[in-house]
GUNU-573179 format. One record per residue (C-alpha): residue in three letters; x negated, y negated, z. Coordinates in steps of 0.05 Angstrom, whole numbers, plus 32768, in hexadecimal, padded with zeros to 4 digits. Layout:
REM residues N
+-----+------+------+------+
!   r !    x !    y !    z !
+-----+------+------+------+
! ALA !    X !    Y !    Z !
...
+-----+------+------+------+
//
This chain:
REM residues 346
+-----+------+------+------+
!   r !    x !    y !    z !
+-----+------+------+------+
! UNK ! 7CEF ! 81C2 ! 8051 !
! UNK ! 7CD2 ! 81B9 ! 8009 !
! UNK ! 7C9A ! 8193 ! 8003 !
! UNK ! 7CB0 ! 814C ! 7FE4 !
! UNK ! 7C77 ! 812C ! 7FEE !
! UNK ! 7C45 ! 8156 ! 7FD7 !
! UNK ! 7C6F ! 8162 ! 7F92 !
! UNK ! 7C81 ! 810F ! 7F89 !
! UNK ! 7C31 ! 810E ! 7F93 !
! UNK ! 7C23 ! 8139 ! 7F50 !
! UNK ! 7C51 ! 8112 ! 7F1F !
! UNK ! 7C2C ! 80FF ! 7EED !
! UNK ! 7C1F ! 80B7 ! 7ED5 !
! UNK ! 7C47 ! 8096 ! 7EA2 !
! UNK ! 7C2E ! 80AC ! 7E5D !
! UNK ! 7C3F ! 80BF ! 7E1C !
! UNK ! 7BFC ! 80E5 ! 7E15 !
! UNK ! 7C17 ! 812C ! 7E1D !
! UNK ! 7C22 ! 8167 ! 7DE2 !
! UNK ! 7C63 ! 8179 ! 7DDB !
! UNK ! 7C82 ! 81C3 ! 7DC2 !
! UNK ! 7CC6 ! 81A1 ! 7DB1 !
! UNK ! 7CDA ! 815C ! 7D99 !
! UNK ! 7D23 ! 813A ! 7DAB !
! UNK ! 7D56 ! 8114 ! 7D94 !
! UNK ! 7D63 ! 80D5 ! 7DC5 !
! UNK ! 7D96 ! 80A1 ! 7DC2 !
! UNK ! 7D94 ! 8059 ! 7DE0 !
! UNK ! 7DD8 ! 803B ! 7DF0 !
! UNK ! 7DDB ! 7FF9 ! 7DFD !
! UNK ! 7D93 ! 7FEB ! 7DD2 !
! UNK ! 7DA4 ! 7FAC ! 7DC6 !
! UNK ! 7D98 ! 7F8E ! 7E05 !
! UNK ! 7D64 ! 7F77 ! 7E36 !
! UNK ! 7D4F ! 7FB9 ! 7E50 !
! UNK ! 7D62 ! 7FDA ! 7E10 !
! UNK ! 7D38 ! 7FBC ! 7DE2 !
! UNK ! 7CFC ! 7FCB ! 7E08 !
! UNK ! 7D08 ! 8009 ! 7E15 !
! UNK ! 7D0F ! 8024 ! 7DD6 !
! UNK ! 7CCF ! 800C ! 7DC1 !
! UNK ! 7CB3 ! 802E ! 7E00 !
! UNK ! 7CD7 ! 8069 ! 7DEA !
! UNK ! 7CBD ! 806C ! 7DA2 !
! UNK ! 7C77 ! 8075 ! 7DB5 !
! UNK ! 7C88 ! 80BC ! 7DDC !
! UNK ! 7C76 ! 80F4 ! 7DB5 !
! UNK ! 7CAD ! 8120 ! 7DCB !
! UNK ! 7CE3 ! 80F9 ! 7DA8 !
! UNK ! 7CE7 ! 80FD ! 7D53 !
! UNK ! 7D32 ! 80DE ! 7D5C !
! UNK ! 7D3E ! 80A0 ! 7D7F !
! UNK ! 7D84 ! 8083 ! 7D73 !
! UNK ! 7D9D ! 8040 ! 7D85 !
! UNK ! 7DDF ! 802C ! 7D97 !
! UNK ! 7E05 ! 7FE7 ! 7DA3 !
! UNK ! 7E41 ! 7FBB ! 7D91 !
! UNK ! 7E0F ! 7F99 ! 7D5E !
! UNK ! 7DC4 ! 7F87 ! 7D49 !
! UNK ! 7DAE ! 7FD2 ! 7D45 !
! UNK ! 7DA2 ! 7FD8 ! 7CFE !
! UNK ! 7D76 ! 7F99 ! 7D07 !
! UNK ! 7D50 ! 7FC6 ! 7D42 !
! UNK ! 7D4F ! 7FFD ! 7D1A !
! UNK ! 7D2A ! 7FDF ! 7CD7 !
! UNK ! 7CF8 ! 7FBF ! 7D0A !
! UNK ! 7CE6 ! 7FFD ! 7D29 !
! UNK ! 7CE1 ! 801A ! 7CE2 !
! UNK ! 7CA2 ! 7FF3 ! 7CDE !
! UNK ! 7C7B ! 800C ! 7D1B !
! UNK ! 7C4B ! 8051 ! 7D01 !
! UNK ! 7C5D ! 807C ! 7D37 !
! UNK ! 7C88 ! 80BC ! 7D18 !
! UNK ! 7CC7 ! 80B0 ! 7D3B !
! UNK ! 7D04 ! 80A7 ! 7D07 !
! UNK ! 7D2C ! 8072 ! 7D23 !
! UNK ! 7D7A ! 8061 ! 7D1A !
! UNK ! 7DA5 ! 802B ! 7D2C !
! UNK ! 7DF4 ! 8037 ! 7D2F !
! UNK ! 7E22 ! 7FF1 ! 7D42 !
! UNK ! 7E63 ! 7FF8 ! 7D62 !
! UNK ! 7E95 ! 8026 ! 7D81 !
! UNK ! 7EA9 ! 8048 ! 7D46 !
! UNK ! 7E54 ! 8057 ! 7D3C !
! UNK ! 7E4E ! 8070 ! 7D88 !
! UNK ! 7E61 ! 80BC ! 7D7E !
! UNK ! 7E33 ! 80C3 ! 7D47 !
! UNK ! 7DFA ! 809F ! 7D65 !
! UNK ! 7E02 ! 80CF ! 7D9D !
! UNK ! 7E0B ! 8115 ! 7D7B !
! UNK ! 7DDD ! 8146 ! 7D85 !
! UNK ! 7DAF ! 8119 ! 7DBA !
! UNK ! 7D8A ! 813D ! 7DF1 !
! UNK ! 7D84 ! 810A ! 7E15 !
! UNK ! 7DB7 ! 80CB ! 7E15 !
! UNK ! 7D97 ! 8083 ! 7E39 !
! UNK ! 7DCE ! 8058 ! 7E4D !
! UNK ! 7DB9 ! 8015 ! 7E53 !
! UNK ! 7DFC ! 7FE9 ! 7E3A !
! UNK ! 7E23 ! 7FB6 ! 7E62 !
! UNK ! 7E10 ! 7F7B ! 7E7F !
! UNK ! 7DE2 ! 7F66 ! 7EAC !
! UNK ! 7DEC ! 7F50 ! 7EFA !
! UNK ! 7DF4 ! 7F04 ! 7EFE !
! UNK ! 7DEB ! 7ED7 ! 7F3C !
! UNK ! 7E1A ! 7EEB ! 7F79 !
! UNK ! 7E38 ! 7F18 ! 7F48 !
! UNK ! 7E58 ! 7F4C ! 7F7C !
! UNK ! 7E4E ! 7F9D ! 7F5B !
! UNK ! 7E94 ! 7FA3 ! 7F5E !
! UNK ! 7E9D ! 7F67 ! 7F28 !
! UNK ! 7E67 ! 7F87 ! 7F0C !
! UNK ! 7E82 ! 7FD3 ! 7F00 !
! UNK ! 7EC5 ! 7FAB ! 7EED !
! UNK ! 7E9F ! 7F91 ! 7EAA !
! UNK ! 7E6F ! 7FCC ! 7EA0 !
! UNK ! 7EA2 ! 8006 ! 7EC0 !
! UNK ! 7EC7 ! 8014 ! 7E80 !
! UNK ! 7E85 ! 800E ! 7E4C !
! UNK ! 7E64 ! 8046 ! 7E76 !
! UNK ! 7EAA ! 8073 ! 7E6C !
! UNK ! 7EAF ! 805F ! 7E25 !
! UNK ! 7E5F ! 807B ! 7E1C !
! UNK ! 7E6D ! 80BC ! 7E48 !
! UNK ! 7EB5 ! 80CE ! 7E23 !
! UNK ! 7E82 ! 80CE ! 7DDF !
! UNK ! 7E4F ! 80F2 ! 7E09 !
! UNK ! 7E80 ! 8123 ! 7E14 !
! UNK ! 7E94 ! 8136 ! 7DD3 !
! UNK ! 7E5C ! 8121 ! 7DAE !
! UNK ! 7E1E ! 8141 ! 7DD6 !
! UNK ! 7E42 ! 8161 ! 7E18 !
! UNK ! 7E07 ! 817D ! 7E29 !
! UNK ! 7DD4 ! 8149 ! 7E1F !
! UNK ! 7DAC ! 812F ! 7E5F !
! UNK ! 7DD2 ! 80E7 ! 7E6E !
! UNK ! 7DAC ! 80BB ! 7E96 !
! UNK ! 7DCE ! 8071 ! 7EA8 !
! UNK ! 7DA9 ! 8036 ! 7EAC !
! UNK ! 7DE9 ! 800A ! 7EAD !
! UNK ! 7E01 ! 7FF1 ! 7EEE !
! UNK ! 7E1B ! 7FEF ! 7F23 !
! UNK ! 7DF2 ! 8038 ! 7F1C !
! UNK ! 7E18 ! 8050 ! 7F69 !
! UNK ! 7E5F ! 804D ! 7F48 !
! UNK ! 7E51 ! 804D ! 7F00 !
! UNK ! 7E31 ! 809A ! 7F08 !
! UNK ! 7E6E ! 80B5 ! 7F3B !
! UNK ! 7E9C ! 809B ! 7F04 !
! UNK ! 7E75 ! 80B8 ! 7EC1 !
! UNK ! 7E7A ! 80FE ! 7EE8 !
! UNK ! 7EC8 ! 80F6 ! 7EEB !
! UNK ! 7ECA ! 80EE ! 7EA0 !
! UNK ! 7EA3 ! 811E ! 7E98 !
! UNK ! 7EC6 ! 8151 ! 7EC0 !
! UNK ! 7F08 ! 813C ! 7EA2 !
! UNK ! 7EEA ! 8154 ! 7E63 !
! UNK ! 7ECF ! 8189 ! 7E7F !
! UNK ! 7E88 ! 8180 ! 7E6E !
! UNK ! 7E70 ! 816B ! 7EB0 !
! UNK ! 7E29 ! 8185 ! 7EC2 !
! UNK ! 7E07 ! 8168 ! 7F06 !
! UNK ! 7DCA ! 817A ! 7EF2 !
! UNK ! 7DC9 ! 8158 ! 7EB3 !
! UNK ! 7DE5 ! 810D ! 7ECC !
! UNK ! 7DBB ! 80D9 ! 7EE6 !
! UNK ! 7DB8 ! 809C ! 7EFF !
! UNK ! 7D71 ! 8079 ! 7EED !
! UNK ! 7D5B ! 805D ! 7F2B !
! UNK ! 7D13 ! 8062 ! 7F19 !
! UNK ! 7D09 ! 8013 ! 7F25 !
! UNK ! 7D12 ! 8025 ! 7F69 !
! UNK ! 7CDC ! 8042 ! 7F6F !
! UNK ! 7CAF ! 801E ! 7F41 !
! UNK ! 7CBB ! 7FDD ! 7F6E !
! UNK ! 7CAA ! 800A ! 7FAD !
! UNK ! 7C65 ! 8017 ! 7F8B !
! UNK ! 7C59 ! 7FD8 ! 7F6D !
! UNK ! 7C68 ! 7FB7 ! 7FB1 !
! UNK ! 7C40 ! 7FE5 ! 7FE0 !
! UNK ! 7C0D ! 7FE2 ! 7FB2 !
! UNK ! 7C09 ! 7F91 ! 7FB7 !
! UNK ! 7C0F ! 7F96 ! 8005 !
! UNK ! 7BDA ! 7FCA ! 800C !
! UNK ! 7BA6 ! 7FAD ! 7FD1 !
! UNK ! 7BA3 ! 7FF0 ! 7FAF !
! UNK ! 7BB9 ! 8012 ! 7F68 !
! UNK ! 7C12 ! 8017 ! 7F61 !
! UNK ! 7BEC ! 805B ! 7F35 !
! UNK ! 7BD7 ! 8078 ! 7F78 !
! UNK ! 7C17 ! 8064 ! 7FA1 !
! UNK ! 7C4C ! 80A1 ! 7FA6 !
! UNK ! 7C8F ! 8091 ! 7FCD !
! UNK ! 7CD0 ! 80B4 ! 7FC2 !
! UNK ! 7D10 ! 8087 ! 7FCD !
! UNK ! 7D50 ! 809A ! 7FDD !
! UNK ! 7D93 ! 8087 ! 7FE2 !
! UNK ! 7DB9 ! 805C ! 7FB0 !
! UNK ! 7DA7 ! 8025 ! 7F7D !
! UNK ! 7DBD ! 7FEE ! 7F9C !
! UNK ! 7DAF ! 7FB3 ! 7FDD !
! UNK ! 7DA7 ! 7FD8 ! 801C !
! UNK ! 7DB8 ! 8026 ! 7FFC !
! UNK ! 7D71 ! 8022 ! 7FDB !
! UNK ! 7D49 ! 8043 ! 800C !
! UNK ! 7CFA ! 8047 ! 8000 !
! UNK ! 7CE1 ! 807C ! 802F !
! UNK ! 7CA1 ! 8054 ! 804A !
! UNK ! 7C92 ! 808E ! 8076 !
! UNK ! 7C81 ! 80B7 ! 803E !
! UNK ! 7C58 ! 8092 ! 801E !
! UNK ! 7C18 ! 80AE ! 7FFD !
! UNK ! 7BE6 ! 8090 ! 8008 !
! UNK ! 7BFB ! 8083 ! 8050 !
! UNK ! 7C19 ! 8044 ! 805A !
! UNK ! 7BEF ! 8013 ! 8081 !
! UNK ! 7C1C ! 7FDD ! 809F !
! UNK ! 7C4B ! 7FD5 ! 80DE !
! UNK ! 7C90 ! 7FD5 ! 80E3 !
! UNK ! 7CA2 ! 7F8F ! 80D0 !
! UNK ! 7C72 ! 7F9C ! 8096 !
! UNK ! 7C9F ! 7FD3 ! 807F !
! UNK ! 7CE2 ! 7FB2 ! 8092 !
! UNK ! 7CC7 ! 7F79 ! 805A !
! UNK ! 7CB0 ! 7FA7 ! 8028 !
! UNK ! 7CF5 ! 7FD2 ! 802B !
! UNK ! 7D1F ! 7F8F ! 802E !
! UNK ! 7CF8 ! 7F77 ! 7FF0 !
! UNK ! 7D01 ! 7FB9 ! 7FC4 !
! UNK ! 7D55 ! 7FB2 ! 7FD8 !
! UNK ! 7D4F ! 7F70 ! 7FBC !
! UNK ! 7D1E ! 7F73 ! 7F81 !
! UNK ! 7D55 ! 7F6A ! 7F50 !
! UNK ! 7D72 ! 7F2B ! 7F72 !
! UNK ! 7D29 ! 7F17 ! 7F73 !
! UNK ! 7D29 ! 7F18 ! 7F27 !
! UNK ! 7D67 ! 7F02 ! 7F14 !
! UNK ! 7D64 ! 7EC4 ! 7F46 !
! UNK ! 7D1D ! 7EBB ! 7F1F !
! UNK ! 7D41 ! 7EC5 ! 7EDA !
! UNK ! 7D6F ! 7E83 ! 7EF2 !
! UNK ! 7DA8 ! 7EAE ! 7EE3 !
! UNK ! 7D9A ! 7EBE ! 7E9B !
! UNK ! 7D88 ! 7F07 ! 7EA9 !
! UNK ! 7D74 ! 7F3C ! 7ED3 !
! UNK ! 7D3E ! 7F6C ! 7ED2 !
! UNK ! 7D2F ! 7F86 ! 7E90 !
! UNK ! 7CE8 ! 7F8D ! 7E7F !
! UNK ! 7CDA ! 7FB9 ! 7EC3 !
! UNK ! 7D1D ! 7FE7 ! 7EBC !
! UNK ! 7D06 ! 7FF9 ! 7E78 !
! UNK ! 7CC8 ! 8009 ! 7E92 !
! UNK ! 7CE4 ! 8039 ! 7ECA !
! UNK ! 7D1D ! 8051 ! 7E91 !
! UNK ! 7CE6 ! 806C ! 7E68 !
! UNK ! 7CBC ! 8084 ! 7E9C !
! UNK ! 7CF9 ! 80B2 ! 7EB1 !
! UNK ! 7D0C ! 80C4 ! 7E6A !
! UNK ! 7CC6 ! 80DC ! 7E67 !
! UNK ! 7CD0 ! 8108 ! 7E99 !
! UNK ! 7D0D ! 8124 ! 7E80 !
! UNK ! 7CEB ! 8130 ! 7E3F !
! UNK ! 7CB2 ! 8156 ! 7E64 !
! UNK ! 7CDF ! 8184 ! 7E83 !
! UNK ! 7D03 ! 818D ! 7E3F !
! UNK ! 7CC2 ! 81A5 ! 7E25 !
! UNK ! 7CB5 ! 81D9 ! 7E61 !
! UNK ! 7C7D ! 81AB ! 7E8C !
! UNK ! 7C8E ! 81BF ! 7ED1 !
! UNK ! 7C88 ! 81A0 ! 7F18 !
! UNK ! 7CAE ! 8158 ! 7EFB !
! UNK ! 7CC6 ! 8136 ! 7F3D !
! UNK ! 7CEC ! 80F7 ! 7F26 !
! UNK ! 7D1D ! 80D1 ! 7F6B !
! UNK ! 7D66 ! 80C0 ! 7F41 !
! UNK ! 7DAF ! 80BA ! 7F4D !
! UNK ! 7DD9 ! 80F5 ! 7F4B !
! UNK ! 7E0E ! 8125 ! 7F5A !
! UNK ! 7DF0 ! 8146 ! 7FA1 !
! UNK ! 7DFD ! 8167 ! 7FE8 !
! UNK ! 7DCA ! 8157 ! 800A !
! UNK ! 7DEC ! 8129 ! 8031 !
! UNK ! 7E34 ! 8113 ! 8037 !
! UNK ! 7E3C ! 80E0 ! 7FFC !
! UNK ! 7E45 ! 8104 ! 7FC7 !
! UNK ! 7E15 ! 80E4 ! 7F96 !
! UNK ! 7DCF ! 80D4 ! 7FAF !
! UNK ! 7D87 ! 80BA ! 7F98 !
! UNK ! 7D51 ! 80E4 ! 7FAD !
! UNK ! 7D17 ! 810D ! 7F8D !
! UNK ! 7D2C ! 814D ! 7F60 !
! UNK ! 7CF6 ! 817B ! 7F34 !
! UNK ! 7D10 ! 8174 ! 7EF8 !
! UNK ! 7D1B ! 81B4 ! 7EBA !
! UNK ! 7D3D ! 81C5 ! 7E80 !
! UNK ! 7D7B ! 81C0 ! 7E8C !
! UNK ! 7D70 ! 8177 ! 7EB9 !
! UNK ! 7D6D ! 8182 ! 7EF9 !
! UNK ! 7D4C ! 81C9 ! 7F10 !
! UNK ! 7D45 ! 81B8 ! 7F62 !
! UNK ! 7D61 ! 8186 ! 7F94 !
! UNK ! 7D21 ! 8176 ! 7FBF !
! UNK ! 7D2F ! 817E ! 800E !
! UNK ! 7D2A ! 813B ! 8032 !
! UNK ! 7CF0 ! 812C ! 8050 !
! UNK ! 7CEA ! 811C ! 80A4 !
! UNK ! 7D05 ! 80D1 ! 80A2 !
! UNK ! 7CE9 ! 80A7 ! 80D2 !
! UNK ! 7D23 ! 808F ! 810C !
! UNK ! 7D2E ! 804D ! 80DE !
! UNK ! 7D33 ! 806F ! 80A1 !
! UNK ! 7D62 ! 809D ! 80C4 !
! UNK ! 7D8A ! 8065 ! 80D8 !
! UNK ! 7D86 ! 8046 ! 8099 !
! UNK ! 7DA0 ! 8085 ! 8074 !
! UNK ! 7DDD ! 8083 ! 80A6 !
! UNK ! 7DED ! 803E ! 809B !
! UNK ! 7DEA ! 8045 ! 8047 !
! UNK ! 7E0E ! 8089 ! 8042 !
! UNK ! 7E57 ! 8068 ! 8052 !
! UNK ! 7E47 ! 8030 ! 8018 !
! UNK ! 7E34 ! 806D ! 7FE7 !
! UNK ! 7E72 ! 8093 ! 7FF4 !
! UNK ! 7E94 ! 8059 ! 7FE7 !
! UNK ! 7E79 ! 804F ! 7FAF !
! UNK ! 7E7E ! 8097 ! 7F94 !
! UNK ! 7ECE ! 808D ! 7F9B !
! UNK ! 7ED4 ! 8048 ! 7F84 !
! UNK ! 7EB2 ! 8068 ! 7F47 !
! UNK ! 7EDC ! 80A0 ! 7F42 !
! UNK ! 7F1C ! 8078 ! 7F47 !
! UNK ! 7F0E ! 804D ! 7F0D !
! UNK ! 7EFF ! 8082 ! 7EDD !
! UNK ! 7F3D ! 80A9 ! 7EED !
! UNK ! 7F68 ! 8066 ! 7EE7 !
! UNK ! 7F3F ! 8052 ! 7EAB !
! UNK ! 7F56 ! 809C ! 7E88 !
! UNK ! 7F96 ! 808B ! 7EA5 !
! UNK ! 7F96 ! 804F ! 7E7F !
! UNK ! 7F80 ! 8075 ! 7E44 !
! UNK ! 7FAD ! 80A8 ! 7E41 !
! UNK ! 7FE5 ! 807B ! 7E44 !
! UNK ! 7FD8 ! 8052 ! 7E0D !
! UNK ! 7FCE ! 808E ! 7DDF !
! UNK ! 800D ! 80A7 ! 7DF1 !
! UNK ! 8033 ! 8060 ! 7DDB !
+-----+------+------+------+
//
C-alpha cells in the first residue's frame, strides 16, 4: 500500500516563491464572480503564469485594465461573452472554471446543477476545441455531478483525458486543517489530512485517522469536527444571510491547487493534492482522494490508507450517493447534447 500519508506530509506550503523553467497560459472562467475575482489576483502573483485570461458574460475588460496596474509581469486579458469564450480559452494549459452561481439557502444540488449544469457543458464544448488538452479543473458546483457530466462532453468529443479533469475540492481540505488546527491549538501549516470522497454533505469524508500530527480528541470530538467540515459551506452561506456562499476561502484552496498543477507543469515532483476525479479505486466511478500529481495531470492514484471502522462505514454509506451522482451527471450532458444536436439540425 503506498504511503499516503507520508507523501500528503511533504506538500509543500502555499507559495508563489518557487523558480520556474516554464511559464503558462491560464484562463479564469467565470472571473467575474465571488470566487473569481479573488482568485485571479491570487493567481497573478505566481510566477509560473505570464498569461492569465479572464472570462465572463461581462465586467472583464473592467478586471482586466485593473489588473494592468498591479507590477507583477503577468499580461492579463479579459474576454466578455459566449462569442469571447473560445478565444479566451485557446491555447491555456490550464483552464479554472469558476462560473455559475452560487448555492443559496435550502437550495437542493439538484436545483443547483439544473442552473449551473449547462454553463459547465457550454465551458467544456470550448475546452474541447479550443485547448483539448489543457488541465480543466472545476470549481463550479454541484462539483459530484458537474465533473461526471464534463467527462461525457468530453468523451463525446473525443478529447476525454482522466487524468487531466478535476474537480477542486481543495476547500475540503483546507477546512479539515483550519478546524483541527482550532480544536487542537496548533498551526493549520503543520496539520496534514487527506479527504476523500465527494464534495458535498455527508460524501466529504476527512480521514481523522490520518491525521498528521496525530489527532488528539475522542470520538465525539471527531464525529463534531467531520460533521462541521460536511457543513462548512452551509455554515457560510447561512452567515452570508443568503447573499453568497463561500468565496474568499475557495479562492484560496483554487489557487493553492492551481499551484500545484503549475508545479508539476514545471517538472517539481512528489505534488500530492486530494480532488475529484475519474477513478477505480472504489465503485463510484468518480472519487476525491489524494493523487501525485505530473505533467500530463495526474501521474498516480494514491492507495487508500487503513480507514478506521467509522470511516469504513462512512465510505459505504457515501459511495451509493456518488454513483448517483456520477449518472445523474452523465444523463444531463447526454440529454443536454441531445438537446443540442437537435436544434442544429432545425
Amino acid at each position: 500500500m503506498f504511503a499516503a500519508r507520508k507523501i500528503l506530509s511533504d506538500i509543500p506550503r502555499f507559495t508563489w516563491r518557487y523558480m520556474v523553467a516554464r511559464t503558462f497560459k491560464v484562463a479564469i472562467v467565470g472571473a467575474g464572480g465571488g470566487i473569481g475575482q479573488p482568485l485571479s489576483l491570487l493567481l497573478r502573483q505566481s510566477p509560473g503564469i505570464t498569461e492569465l485570461a479572464l472570462h465572463d458574460l461581462h465586467g472583464t475588460k473592467g478586471l482586466a485594465a485593473d489588473h494592468s496596474h498591479i507590477c507583477t509581469r503577468c499580461q492579463v486579458s479579459g474576454y466578455e461573452g459566449e462569442g469571447e469564450l473560445e478565444t479566451a480559452v485557446s491555447k491555456s494549459d490550464v483552464v479554472v472554471v469558476a462560473a455559475g452561481m452560487p448555492r443559496l439557502p435550502g437550495m437542493e444540488r439538484d436545483h443547483l446543477m439544473a442552473a449551473n449544469g449547462n454553463v459547465a457543458i457550454k465551458v467544456t464544448n470550448a475546452i474541447s476545441v479550443a485547448c483539448p488538452h489543457a488541465l480543466v479543473a472545476f470549481i463550479t458546483n454541484p462539483i459530484n455531478m458537474i465533473v461526471p457530466a464534463a467527462a461525457e462532453i468530453l468523451k463525446a468529443a473525443g478529447t476525454f483525458s482522466p487524468e487531466r479533469l478535476f474537480g477542486i475540492t481543495t476547500l475540503d481540505v483546507v477546512r479539515s486543517k483550519t478546524f483541527i488546527a482550532e480544536h487542537m491549538q496548533i498551526s493549520p501549516d503543520t496539520v496534514n489530512i487527506p479527504v476523500i470522497g465527494g464534495h458535498a454533505g455527508k460524501t466529504i469524508l476527512p480521514l481523522i485517522s490520518q491525521c498528521q500530527p496525530h489527532f488528539k480528541g475522542n470520538a465525539s470530538d471527531i464525529e463534531k469536527l467531520t460533521c462541521r467540515i460536511q457543513e462548512a459551506g452551509t455554515e457560510v452561506v447561512k452567515a452570508k444571510a443568503g447573499k453568497g456562499s463561500a468565496t474568499l476561502s475557495m479562492a484560496f484552496a483554487g489557487a493553492k491547487f492551481v499551484d500545484s498543477l503549475l508545479r508539476a507543469l514545471n517538472g517539481e515532483e512528489g505534488l500530492v493534492e486530494c480532488a475529484y476525479v475519474a477513478s477505480d479505486l472504489t465503485d463510484a466511478p468518480f472519487f476525491a482522494s489524494p493523487v501525485e500529481l505530473g505533467k500530463q495531470g495526474i501521474k498516480r492514484y494514491l492507495d487508500l490508507p487503513n480507514l478506521s471502522e467509522s470511516e469504513k462505514h462512512a465510505l459505504k454509506k457515501l459511495l451509493p450517493v456518488l454513483q448517483q451522482n456520477a449518472i445523474e451527471g452523465q444523463l444531463f450532458a447526454r440529454n443536454s447534447t441531445a438537446e443540442r444536436i437537435k436544434k442544429l439540425s432545425n
